[in-house]
C-alpha positions as CSV (number, residue, x, y, z in Angstrom):
1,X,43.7,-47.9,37.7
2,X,45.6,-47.1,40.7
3,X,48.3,-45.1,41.1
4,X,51.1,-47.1,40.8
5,X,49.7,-48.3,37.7
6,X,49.6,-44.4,36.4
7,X,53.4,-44.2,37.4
8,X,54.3,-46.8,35.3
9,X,52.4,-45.9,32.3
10,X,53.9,-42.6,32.3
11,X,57.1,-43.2,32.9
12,X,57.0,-45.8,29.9
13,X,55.3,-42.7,27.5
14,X,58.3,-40.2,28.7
15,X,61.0,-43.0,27.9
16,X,59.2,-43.5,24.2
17,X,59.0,-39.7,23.6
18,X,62.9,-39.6,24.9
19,X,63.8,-42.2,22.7
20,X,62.1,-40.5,20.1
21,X,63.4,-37.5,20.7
22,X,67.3,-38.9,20.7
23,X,66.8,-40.4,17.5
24,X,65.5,-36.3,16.1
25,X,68.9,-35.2,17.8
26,X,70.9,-38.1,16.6
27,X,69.8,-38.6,12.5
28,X,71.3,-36.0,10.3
29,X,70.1,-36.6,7.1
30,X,67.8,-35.2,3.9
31,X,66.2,-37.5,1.8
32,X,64.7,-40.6,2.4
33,X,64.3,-39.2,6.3
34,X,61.9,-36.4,5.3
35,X,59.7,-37.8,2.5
36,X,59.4,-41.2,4.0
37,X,58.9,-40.7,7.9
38,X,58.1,-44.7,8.7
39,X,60.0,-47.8,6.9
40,X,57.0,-49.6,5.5
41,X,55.8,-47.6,2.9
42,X,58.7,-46.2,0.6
43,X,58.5,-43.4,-2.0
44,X,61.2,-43.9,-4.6
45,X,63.0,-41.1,-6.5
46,X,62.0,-42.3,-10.4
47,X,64.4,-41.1,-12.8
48,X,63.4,-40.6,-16.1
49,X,64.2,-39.6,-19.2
50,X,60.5,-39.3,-20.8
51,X,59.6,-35.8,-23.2
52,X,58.0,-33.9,-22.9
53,X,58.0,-32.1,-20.0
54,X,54.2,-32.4,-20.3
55,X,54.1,-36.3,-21.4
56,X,51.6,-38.2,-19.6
57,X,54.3,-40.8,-18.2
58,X,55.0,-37.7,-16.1
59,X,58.1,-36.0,-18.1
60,X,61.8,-36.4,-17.2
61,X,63.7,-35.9,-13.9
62,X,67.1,-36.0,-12.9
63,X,68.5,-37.1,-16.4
64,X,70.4,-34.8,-19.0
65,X,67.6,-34.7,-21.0
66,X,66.1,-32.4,-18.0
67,X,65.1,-28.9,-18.2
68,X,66.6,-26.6,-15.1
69,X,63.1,-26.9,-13.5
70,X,63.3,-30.4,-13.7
71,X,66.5,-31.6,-11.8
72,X,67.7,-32.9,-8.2
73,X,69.5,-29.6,-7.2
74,X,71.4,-29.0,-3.8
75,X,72.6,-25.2,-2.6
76,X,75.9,-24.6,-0.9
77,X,76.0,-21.2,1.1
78,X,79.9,-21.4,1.5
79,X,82.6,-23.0,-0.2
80,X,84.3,-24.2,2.6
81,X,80.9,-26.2,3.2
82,X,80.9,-30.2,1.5
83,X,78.2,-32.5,0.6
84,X,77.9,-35.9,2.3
85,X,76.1,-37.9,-0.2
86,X,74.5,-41.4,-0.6
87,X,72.1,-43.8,-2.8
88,X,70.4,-47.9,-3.1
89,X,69.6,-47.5,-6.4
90,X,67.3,-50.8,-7.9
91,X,69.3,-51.3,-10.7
92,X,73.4,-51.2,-12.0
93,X,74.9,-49.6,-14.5
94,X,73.4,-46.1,-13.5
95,X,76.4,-43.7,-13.6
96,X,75.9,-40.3,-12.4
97,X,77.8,-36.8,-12.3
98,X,77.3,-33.6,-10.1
99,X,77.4,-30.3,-12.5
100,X,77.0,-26.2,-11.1
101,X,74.4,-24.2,-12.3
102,X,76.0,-23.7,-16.2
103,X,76.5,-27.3,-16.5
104,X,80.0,-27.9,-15.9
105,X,80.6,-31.1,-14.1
106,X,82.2,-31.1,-10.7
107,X,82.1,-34.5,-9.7
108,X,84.1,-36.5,-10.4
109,X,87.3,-35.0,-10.9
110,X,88.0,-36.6,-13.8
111,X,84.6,-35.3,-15.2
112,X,83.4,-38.9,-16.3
113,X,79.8,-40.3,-14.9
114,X,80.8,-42.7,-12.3
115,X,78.3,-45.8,-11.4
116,X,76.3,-45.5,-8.5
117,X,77.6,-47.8,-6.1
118,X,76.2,-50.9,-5.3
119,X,78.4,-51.1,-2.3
120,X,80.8,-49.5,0.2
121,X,81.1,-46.1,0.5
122,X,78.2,-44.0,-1.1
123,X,76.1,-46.9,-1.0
124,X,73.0,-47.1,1.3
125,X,72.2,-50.6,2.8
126,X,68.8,-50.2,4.2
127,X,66.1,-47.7,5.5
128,X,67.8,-47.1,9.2
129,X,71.1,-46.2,7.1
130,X,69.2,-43.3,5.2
131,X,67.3,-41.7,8.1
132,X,70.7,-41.4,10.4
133,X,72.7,-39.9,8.0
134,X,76.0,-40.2,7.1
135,X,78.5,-41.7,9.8
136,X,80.4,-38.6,9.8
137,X,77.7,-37.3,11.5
138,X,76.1,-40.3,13.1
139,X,77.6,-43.4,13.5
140,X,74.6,-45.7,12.8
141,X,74.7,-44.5,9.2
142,X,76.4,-45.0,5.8
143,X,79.7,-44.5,4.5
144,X,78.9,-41.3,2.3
145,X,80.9,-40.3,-0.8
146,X,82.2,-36.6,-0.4
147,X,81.9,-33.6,-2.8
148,X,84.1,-30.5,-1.9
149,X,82.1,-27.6,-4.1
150,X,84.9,-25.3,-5.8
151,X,82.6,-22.4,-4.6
152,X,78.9,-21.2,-3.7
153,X,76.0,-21.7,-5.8
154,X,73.7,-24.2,-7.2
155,X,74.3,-27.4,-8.0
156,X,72.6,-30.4,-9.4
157,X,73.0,-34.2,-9.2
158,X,72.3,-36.0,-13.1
159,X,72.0,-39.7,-13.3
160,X,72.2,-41.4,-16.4
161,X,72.4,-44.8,-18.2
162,X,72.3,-46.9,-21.4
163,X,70.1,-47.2,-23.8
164,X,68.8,-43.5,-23.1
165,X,65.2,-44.0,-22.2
166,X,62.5,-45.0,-19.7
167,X,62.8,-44.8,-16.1
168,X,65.4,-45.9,-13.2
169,X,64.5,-45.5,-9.2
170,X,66.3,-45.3,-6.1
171,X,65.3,-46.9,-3.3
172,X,66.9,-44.8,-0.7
173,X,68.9,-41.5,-0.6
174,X,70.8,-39.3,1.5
175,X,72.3,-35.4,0.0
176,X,74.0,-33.7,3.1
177,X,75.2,-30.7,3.2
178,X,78.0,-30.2,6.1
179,X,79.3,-26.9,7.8
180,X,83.1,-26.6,9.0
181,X,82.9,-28.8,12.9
182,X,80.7,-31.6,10.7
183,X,77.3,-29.0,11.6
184,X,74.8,-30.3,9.5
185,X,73.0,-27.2,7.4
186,X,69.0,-28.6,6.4
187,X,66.9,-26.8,4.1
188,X,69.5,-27.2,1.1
189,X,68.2,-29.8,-1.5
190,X,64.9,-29.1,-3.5
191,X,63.6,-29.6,-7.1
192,X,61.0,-27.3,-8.9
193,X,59.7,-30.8,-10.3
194,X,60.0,-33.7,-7.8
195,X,58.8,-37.3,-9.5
196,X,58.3,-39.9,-7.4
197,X,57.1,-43.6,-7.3
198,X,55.5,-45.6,-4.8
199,X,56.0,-49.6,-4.2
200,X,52.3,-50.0,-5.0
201,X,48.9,-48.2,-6.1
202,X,47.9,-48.3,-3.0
203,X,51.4,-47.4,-0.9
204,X,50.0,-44.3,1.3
205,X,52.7,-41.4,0.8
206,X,53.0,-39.7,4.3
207,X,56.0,-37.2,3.7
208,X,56.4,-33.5,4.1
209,X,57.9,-30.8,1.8
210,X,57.8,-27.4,1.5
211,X,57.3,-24.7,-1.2
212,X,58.6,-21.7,-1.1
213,X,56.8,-19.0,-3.2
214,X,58.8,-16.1,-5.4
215,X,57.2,-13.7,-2.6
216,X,59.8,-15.8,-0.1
217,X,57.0,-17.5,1.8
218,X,57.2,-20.9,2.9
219,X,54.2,-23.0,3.7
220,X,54.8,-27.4,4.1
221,X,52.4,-30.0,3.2
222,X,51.7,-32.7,4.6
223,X,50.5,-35.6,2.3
224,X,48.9,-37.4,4.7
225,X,48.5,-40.5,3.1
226,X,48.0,-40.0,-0.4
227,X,47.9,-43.5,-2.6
228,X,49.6,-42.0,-5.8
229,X,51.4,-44.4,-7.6
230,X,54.0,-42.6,-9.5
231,X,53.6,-38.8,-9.2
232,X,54.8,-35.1,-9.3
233,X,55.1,-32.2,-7.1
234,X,55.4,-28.9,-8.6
235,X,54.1,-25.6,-7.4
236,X,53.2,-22.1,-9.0
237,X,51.3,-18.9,-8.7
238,X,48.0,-20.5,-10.6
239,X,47.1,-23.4,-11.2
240,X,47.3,-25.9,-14.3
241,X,47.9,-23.2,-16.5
242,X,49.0,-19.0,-16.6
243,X,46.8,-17.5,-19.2
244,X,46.0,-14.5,-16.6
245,X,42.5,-15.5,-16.1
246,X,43.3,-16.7,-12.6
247,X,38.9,-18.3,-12.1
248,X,39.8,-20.9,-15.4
249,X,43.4,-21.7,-14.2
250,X,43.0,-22.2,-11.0
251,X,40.4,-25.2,-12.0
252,X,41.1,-29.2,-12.1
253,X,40.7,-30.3,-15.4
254,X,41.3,-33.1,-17.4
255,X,44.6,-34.4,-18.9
256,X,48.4,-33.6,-18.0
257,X,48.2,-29.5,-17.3
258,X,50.9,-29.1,-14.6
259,X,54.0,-26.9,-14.8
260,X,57.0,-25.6,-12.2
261,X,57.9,-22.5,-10.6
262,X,58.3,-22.6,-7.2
263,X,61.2,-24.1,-5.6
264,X,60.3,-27.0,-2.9
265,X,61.8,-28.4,-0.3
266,X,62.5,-31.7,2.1
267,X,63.0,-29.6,5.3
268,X,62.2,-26.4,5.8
269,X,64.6,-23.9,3.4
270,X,67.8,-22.5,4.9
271,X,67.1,-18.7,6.2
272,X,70.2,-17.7,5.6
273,X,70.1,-18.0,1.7
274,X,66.4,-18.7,1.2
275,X,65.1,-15.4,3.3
276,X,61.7,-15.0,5.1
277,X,59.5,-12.8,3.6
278,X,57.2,-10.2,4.9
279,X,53.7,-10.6,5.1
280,X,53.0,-7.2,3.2
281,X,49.8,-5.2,3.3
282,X,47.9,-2.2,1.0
283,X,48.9,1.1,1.6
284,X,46.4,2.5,-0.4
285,X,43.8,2.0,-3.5
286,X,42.9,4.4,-6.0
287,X,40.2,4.3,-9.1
288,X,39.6,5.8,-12.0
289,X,36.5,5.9,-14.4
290,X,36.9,7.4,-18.1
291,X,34.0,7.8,-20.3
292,X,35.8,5.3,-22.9
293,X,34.4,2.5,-20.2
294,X,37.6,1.3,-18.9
295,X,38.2,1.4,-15.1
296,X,41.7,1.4,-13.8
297,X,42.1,-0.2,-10.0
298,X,45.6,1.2,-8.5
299,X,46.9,-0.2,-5.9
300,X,50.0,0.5,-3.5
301,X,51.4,-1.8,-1.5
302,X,54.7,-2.7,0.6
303,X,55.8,-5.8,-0.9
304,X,55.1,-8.3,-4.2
305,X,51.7,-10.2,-3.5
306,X,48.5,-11.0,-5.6
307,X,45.0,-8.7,-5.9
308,X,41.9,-10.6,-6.3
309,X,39.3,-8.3,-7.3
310,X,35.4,-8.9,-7.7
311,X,33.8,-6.4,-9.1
312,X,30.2,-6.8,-8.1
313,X,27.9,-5.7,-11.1
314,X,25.0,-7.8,-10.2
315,X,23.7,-6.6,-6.8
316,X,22.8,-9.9,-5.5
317,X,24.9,-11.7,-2.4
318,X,27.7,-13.7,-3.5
319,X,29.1,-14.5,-6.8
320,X,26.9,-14.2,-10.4
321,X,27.4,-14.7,-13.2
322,X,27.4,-10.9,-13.9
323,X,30.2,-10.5,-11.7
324,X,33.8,-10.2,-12.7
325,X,36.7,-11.3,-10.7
326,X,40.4,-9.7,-11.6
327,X,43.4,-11.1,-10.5
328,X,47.0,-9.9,-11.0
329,X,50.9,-9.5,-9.6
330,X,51.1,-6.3,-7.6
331,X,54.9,-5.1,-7.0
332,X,55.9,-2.8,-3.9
333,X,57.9,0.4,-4.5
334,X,55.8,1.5,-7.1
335,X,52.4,1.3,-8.3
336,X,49.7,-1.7,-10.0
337,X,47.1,-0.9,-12.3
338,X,44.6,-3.7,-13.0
339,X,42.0,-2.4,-16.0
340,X,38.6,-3.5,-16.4
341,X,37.1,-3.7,-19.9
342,X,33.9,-2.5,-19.0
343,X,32.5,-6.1,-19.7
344,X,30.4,-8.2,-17.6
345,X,30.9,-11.9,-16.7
346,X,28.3,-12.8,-19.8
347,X,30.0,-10.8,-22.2
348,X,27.0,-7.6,-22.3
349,X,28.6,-3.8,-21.9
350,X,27.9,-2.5,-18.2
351,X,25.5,0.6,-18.5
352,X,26.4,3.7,-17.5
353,X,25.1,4.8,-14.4
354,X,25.2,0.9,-12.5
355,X,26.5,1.1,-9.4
356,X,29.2,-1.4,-8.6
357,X,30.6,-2.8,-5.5
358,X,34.6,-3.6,-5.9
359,X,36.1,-6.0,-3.7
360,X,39.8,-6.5,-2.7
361,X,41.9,-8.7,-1.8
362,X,45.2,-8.6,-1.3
363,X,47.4,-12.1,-0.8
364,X,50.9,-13.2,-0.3
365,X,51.9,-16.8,-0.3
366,X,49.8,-18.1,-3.5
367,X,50.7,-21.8,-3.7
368,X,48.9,-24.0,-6.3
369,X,49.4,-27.8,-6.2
370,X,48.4,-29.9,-9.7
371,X,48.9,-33.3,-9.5
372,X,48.3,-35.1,-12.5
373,X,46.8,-38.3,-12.3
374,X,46.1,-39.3,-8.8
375,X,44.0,-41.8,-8.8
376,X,44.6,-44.9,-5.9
377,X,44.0,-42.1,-3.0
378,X,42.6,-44.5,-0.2
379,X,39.2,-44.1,1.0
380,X,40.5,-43.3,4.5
381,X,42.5,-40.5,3.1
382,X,41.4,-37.0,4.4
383,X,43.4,-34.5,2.1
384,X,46.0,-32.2,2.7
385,X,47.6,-30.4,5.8
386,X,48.7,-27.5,4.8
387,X,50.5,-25.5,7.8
388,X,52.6,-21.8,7.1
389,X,56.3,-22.1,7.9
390,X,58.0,-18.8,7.2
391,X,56.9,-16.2,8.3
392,X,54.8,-16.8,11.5
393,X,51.2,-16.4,10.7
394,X,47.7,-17.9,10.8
395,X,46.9,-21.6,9.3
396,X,46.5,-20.9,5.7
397,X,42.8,-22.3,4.4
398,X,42.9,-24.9,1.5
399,X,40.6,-24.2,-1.6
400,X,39.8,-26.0,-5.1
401,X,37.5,-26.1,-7.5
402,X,37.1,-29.4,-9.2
403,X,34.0,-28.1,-11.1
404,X,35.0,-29.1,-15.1
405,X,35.2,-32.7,-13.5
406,X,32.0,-32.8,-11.9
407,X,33.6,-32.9,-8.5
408,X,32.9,-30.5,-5.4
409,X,34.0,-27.0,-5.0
410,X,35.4,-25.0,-1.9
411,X,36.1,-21.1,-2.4
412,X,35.6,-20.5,1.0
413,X,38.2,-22.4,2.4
414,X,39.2,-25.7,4.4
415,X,41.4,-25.3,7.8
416,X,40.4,-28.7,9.2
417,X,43.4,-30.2,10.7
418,X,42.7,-33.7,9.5
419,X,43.3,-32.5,6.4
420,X,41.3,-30.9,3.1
421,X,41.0,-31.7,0.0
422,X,40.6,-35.4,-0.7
423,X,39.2,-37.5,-3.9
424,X,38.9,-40.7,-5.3
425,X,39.8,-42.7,-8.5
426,X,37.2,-41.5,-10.9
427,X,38.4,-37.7,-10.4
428,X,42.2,-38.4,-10.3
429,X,42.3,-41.1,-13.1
430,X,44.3,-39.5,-16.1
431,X,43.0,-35.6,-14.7
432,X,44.7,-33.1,-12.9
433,X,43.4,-32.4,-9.6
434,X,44.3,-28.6,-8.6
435,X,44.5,-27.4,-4.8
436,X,45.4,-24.0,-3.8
437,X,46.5,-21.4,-0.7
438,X,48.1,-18.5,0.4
439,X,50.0,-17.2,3.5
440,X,48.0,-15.0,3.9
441,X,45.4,-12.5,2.9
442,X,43.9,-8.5,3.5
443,X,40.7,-7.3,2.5
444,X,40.2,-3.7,1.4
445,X,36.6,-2.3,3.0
446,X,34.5,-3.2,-0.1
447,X,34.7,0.3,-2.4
448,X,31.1,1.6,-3.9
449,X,31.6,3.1,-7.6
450,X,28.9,5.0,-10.0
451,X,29.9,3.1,-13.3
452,X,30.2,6.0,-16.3
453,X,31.1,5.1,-20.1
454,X,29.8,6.8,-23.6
455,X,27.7,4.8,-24.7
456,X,26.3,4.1,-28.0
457,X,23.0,2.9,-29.1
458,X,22.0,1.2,-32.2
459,X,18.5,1.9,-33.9
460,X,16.7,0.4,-36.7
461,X,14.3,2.0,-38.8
462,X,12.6,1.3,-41.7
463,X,10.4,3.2,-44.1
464,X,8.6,2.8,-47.1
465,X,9.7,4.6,-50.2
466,X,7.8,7.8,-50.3
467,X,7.2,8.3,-46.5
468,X,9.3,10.3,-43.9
469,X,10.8,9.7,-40.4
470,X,11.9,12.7,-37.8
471,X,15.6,11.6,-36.5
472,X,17.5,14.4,-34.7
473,X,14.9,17.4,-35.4
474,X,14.9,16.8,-39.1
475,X,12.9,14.6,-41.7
476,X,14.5,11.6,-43.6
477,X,13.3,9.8,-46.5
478,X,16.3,9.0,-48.1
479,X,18.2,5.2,-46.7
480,X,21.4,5.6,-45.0
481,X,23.0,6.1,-41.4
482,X,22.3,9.1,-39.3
483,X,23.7,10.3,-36.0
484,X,22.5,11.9,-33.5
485,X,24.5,12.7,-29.7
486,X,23.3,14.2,-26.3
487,X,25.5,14.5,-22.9
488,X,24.3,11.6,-20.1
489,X,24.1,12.6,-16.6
490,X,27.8,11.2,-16.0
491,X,29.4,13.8,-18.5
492,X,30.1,11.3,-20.9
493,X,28.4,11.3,-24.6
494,X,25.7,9.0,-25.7
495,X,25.4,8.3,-29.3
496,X,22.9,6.9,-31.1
497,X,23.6,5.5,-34.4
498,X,20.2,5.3,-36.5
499,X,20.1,3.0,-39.5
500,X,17.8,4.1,-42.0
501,X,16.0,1.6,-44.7
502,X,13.7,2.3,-47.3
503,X,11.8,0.0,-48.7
504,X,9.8,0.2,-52.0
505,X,6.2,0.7,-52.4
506,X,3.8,-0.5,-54.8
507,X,2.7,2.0,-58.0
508,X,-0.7,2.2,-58.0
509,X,-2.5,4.8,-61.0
510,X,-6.0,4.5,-61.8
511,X,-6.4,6.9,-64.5
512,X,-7.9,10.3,-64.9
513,X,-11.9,10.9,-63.3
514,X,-14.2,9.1,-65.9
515,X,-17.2,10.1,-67.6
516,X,-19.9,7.0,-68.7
517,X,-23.5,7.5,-69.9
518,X,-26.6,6.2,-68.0
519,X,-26.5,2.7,-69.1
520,X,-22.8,1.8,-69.4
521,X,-20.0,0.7,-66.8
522,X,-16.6,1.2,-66.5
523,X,-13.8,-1.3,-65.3
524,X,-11.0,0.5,-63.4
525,X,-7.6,-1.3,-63.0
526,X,-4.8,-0.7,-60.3
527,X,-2.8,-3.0,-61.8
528,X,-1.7,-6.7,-61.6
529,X,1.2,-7.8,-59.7
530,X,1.4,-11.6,-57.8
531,X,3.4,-10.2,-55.0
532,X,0.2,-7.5,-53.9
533,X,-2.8,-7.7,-52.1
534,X,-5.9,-4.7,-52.9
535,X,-8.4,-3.6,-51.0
536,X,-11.4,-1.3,-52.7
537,X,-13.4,1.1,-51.0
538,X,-16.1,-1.2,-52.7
539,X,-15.0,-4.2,-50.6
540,X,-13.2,-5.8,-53.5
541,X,-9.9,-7.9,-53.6
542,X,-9.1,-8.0,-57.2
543,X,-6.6,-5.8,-59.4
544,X,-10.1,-4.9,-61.4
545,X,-13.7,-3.5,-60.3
546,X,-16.7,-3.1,-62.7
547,X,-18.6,-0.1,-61.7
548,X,-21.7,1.7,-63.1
549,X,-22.4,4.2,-60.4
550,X,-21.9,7.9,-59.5
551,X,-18.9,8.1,-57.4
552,X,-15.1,7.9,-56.0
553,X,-13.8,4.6,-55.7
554,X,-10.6,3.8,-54.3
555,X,-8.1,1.3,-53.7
556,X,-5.7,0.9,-51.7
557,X,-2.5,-2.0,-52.6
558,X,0.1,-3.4,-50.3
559,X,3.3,-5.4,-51.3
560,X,5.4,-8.1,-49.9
561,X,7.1,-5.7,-48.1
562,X,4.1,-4.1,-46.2
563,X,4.4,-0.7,-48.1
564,X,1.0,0.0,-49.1
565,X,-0.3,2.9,-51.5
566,X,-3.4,4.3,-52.7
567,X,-5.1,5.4,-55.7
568,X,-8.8,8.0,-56.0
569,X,-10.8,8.5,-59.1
570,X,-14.1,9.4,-59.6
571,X,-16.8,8.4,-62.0
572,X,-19.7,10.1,-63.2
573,X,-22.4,8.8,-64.7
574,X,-24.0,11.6,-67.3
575,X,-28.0,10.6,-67.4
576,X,-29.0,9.8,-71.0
577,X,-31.3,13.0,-72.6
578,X,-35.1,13.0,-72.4
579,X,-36.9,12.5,-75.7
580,X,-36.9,15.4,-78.6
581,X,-40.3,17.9,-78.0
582,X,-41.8,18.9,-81.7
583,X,-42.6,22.0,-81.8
584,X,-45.5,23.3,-83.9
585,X,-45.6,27.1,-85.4
């Protein structure tokens, strides 16, 4: 190509980016502008009035059957600021009303829900109308309906209609908030619990909107073409669920498990009322061991974050299933303390003496994503990009762990810029898919601990009746529970419970020593009893022996039990006498 030919190419790229770049300057708007960047594909605002929050048709939004979590809120920083305001909805006969933060309604004056109109002012006409704003502001816009807030605060927009039930969508929307001189103030409209609706299964959604955590960090993301259908975008410190064990709620699983807590926005949130945070740091860490097995972690740090803690009980690289991992809110101006039951990850009490390797990590930021029932995400589509706002820092990385749904898992972290994170119809049909990240993170030089507890060990012995076992120094015959305690080398006791049983033994008597003439025999008889087994010294097995000889025979007789007991007696034989000698005088 020659040169010319360069000239002209470039001067036709800097005229696009200009025009682009007039159109940034010239639309003032937040609504349809942010969440729906190009006019093709177009994600509607679904009203609903479904319960409960947690019902699978995705709960209610924007309706008076809302919760506070649940409802189309815009902030005003200053009352002599006003709302420029605007809406297609699909259907008539919705009405609507503006209320502040107690409920009270606003707007209209006259405190009745008005219709949205389906024409003239307050009425949007088509997609270019919605991403230029209102024509107080840019002329290629709408003709807005006003609302003059009586003061500062919160307030909420709540649409509504007859019979009370099901769903309603608006096509496109505009809620503009206006400074004195018509300066337009961005960052002011959010939901904890946006729903949403695309025209079709397989409609990518391509808008932006950004959390903004209770630690006043904001991060965006970018959906990057997610094929949702109808869906919801709430946010919170972890996961599908908060039962404090942060490894099971941080984890996709299957069913409707989402709830709200972070606010999130369209554009980036106003600085002036929705401040930037600090990324905070550890000022110092601090354990303690008692002998009752319980391990305190203390930590200090300058601002409200999140520890993650693995305590490494099973020397071997990475994660086991021995390991523990601890995870809690940490507050700055005084201090944390995160205990440790002394328990491994299978349950079994730690000995004392283990050495363990604690790991900490100390994040701000935490932002969890459920999204419950994804399921038409193209094939093309790469994940989420996930980029950190407020205040400047390093890309955060993108985890999740879709384990319980047989799908991959990344603990590591994801930072590619085409996004992370993506998954098709047979993980997102009717589950909820969980992805998570944080602004940002410190980790403590890994702490080494010698691991002391009392510890208590059980023993079993059993006896027969009659015999004798040493426990302690001393003899015991009798059945019962005996103690006996030492000092271990970490100061702590070690007590060892003994559990004594005594088990009967067979009675075996075979008579007083026995005296037979030369000629006779004599039966000897330990006894009969079905549940024993006899041994003689003769080689018999029988409860009985015949004998006619000179000598001690024995027997010896075990029971069921294994208790075994003997029995001597001895037998003589007296020889007859010799015949009768006549003596003569």
């Amino acid at each position: 190509m020659n040169l010319l030919g360069r000239i002209v190419i470039s001067k036709s790229l800097l005229i696009l980016l200009a025009s682009f770049s007039i159109l940034g300057v010239l639309a003032k708007a937040e609504g349809t502008r942010e969440l729906q960047p190009e006019a093709t594909y177009n994600p509607r605002l679904r009203l609903s009035y479904s319960l409960p929050v947690t019902s699978d048709d995705g709960g209610p939004f924007a309706t008076p059957v809302a919760p506070p979590e649940y409802r189309l809120w815009v902030t005003i920083g200053n009352a002599t600021e006003i709302v420029y305001f605007g809406f297609k909805p699909e259907s008539n006969n919705v009405f609507f009303v503006i209320k502040d933060s107690v409920g009270t309604v606003v707007y209209p004056a006259s405190g009745t829900p008005m219709p949205l109109p389906t024409s003239g002012n307050g009425y949007i006409v088509d997609y270019n109308q919605a991403v230029n704003g209102p024509k107080p502001l840019n002329t290629a816009g709408y003709e807005p309906l006003t609302f003059t807030p009586p003061y500062a605060g919160n307030f909420y927009f709540e649409f509504s209609w007859s019979p009370p039930n099901g769903q309603r969508y608006i096509t496109y929307w505009d809620i503009t908030v206006v400074a004195p001189g018509n300066i337009e103030k961005r960052g002011r409209v959010w939901s904890k619990n946006w729903q949403l609706q695309m025209g079709n299964n397989n409609h990518p959604f391509t808008g932006v909107m950004y959390p903004y955590t209770n630690d006043q960090i904001t991060t965006s993301i970018h959906f990057n073409g997610m094929a949702p259908a109808r869906f919801t975008v709430a946010c919170n410190p972890t996961g599908v669920s908060n039962t404090g064990n942060f490894i099971i709620d941080r984890k996709s699983v299957a069913g409707n498990y989402t709830y709200p807590e972070y606010k999130i926005f369209v554009n980036d949130p106003d600085s002036n009322l929705f401040p930037t945070g600090i990324l905070g740091g550890v000022d110092s860490v601090k354990t303690s061991n008692h002998c009752d097995g319980h391990l305190n972690i203390t930590l200090f740090v300058n601002k409200p974050g999140v520890a993650d803690i693995i305590l490494q009980i099973n020397p071997e690289p990475g994660v086991q299933p021995e390991d523990i991992n601890l995870s809690d809110s940490v507050y700055s101006g005084d201090s944390t303390t995160i205990v440790w039951n002394g328990l491994n990850g299978l349950g079994d009490s730690v000995p004392s003496g283990t050495t363990i390797g604690i790991e900490i990590t100390y994040v701000n930021g935490l932002t969890h994503l459920p999204l419950y029932d994804v399921e038409y995400s193209a094939s093309t589509w790469k994940g989420f990009i996930v980029d950190l706002i407020r205040p400047q820092g390093n890309k955060p990385k993108v985890f999740w762990d879709d384990s319980n749904l047989g799908g991959s898992v990344n603990l590591s972290g994801c930072i590619d810029p085409s996004g992370c994170h993506s998954w098709g119809y047979a993980l997102g049909d009717e589950n909820t898919i969980n992805t998570w990240w944080f602004a940002v993170s410190t980790s403590l030089i890994p702490i080494e601990l010698l691991y002391k507890r009392s510890e208590q060990y059980e023993h079993v012995h059993t006896i027969c009746d009659g015999d004798s076992i040493l426990i302690a120094g001393a003899y015991y015959k009798i059945a019962g529970i005996y103690y006996d305690s030492s000092t271990n080398t970490l100061g702590c006791d070690s007590v060892h419970v003994h559990h004594l049983a005594v088990n009967p033994s067979p009675v075996v008597d075979l008579g007083p020593d026995v005296v037979i003439c030369q000629g006779e025999s004599h039966t000897f008889d330990a006894g009969f009893n079905p549940d024993y087994t006899y041994l003689w010294n003769t080689g018999e097995t029988s409860h009985q022996i015949t004998v006619s000889t000179t000598g001690y025979y024995s027997v010896s007789v075990t029971n069921r039990e294994q208790c075994t007991r003997a029995d001597e007696v001895y037998l003589y034989v007296s020889p007859l006498p010799g015949p009768l000698q006549i003596k003569h005088n």
